[in-house]
C-alpha angles and dihedrals in degrees: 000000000000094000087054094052087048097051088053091048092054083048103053084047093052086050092068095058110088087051098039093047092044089058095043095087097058109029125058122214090261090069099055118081101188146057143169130201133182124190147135134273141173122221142210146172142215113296112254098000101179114078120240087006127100094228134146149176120207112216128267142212141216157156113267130193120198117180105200133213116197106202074188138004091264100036121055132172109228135213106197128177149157111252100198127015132289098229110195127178122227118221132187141173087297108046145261104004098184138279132303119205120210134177124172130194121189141177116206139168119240145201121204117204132219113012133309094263104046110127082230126032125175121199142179140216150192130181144111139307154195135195123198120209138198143139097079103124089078088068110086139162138214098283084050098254117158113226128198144160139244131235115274127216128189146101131338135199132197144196129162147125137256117213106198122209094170142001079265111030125057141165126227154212133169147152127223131200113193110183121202144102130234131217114247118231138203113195086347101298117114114257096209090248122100120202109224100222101165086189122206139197138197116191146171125204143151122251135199125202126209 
């Protein structure tokens, strides 16, 4: 399935390119306000992140999708998101305990630094986010109660680079830190404990400017 996402999102971008590269010989970077990139990124969160418990959540991966505003041509407002689900399995002293499914949106503010046509050009962000999480009932004890986790919301920090091939087209790396925690939950009641996941995510992606 993420493949699949990833694939469409390869193909909506590729349908901007007759119109983006007929515009490349007469417009710069600085003139276009928008841009779209989708990509692919793997997550993780903070090693046992339940106090006095051996748990553990291996890291995910997924197709994401961000659409850009630049107020200028240094400074942009930015809609990310995962487009699919970050599936990541929990594991404990015994083994594998079942899948948590994750999947963060965020809107930051960014600064770009050096200027629009640079062949490489870093940026950071800050902003807010929130994670959604399911899966959980899959996750059960000995006593056969199902535990899961709610959504998380909190900060969010970017860097990253563009790496420009045209004033329209650009490639793209980047690295995001969410902090928050989530309350854990057994059959759906909160248990009075949080896990503190801090998730993370490094991605790549293609982007296309208009």
């Amino acid at each position: 399935m993420n493949k699949f996402r990833t694939l469409t999102l390869a193909a909506s971008l590729l349908a901007f390119a007759p119109a983006v590269f007929a515009q490349d010989s007469t417009a710069s970077s600085d003139h276009k306000r928008f841009a779209v990139v989708g990509g692919y990124a793997v997550q993780k969160v903070d090693s046992k992140p339940v106090d006095n418990a051996s748990l553990d959540l291996d890291g995910g991966s997924a197709a994401t999708l961000s659409a850009s505003w630049y107020v200028t041509p240094a400074i942009a407002v930015e809609l990310w998101g995962a487009a699919d689900k970050f599936e990541q399995r929990v594991r404990g002293d015994q083994g594998k305990l079942g899948n948590i499914d994750s999947q963060p949106y965020a809107l930051s503010a960014q600064y770009h630094f050096r200027n629009s046509d640079a062949p490489i050009r870093p940026f950071v962000g800050l902003g807010y986010y929130q994670a959604n999480y399911s899966g959980g009932y899959n996750i059960t004890d000995g006593a056969g109660q199902h535990f899961g986790l709610e959504d998380t919301k909190g900060a969010i920090g970017t860097v990253g680079v563009d790496f420009n091939i045209s004033p329209s087209w650009f490639a793209r790396a980047d690295a995001r830190y969410m902090h928050g925690d989530s309350e854990i939950t057994a059959d759906g009641q909160r248990i009075g404990q949080k896990a503190d996941l801090n998730p993370w995510t490094v991605g790549i992606g293609i982007g296309v400017r208009f």
